[in-house]
N, C-alpha and C positions, 0 to 999 in steps of 0.2 A: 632745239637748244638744250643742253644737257643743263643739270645743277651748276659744275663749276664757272660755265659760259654764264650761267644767270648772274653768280654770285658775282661775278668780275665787274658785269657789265651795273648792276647795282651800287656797288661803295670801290673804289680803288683800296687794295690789299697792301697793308705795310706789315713790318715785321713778321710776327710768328704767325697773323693769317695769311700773309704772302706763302711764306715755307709749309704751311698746313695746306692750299690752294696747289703749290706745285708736287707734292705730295701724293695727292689725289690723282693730279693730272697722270702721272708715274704709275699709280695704282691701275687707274683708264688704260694706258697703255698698254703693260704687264699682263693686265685680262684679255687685252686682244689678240696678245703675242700666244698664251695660253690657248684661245680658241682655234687660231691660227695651228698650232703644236699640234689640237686634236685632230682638226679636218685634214692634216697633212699626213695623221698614222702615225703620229709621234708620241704612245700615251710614256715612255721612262720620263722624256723630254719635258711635256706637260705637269706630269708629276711635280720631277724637281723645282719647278718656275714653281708651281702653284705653292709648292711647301716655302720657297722663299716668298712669295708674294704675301701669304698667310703672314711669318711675319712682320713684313712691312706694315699690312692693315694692322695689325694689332700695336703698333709701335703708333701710327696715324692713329688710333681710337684712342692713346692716350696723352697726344698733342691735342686732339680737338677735345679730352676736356677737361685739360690744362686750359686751354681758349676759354671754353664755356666757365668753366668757375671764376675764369681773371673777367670776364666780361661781367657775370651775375655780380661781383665784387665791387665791380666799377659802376653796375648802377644803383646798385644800393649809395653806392658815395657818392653817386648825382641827385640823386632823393635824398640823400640826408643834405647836401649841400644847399639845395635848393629851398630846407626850412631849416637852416641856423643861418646866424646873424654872420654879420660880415668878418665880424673879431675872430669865428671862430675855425680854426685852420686845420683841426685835424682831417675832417672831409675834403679838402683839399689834400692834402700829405696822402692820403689810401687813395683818391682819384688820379694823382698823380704817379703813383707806382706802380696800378693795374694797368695806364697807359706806357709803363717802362715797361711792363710784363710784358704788351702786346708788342711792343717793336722789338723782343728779342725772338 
């Protein structure tokens, strides 16, 4: 069972971990089709994929940490919410907009 199988089968993916998750999947692909290219004596073919796939990964490194900073964000606002009073709504308002971060 690969990473993205794990992670699926772990927490159900919405929003931007969903499109980070399929992402990846594309990524998985891409590299097979690449290896595929090589054993068949197609190094121009392989090349080009690999040059477009390179971007793609770099595009994915910086969705996943868009993710990781909206996540670290959100639980900093789950710790903070969990020691202030009930009055107080700001940790609420940041908990609430890193989970809008995630679903886009």
């Amino acid at each position: 069972m690969g990473a993205t199988e794990m992670a699926r089968t772990k927490a159900p993916a919405t929003g931007g971990a969903e499109a980070t998750l399929k992402r990846i999947d594309y990524i998985e692909e891409e590299a097979e089709n690449i290896q595929f290219a090589i054993w068949a004596n197609r190094p121009i073919g392989a090349r080009r994929m690999l040059r477009e796939l390179s971007k793609e990964v770099d595009e994915a490194e910086g969705q996943i940490m868009d993710l990781y900073r909206a996540l670290s964000s959100l639980e900093r606002s789950l710790e903070e919410l969990e020691q202030m009073s009930e009055g107080d709504r700001n940790a609420w308002d940041l908990t609430m907009l890193g989970l809008q971060h995630l679903r886009e």
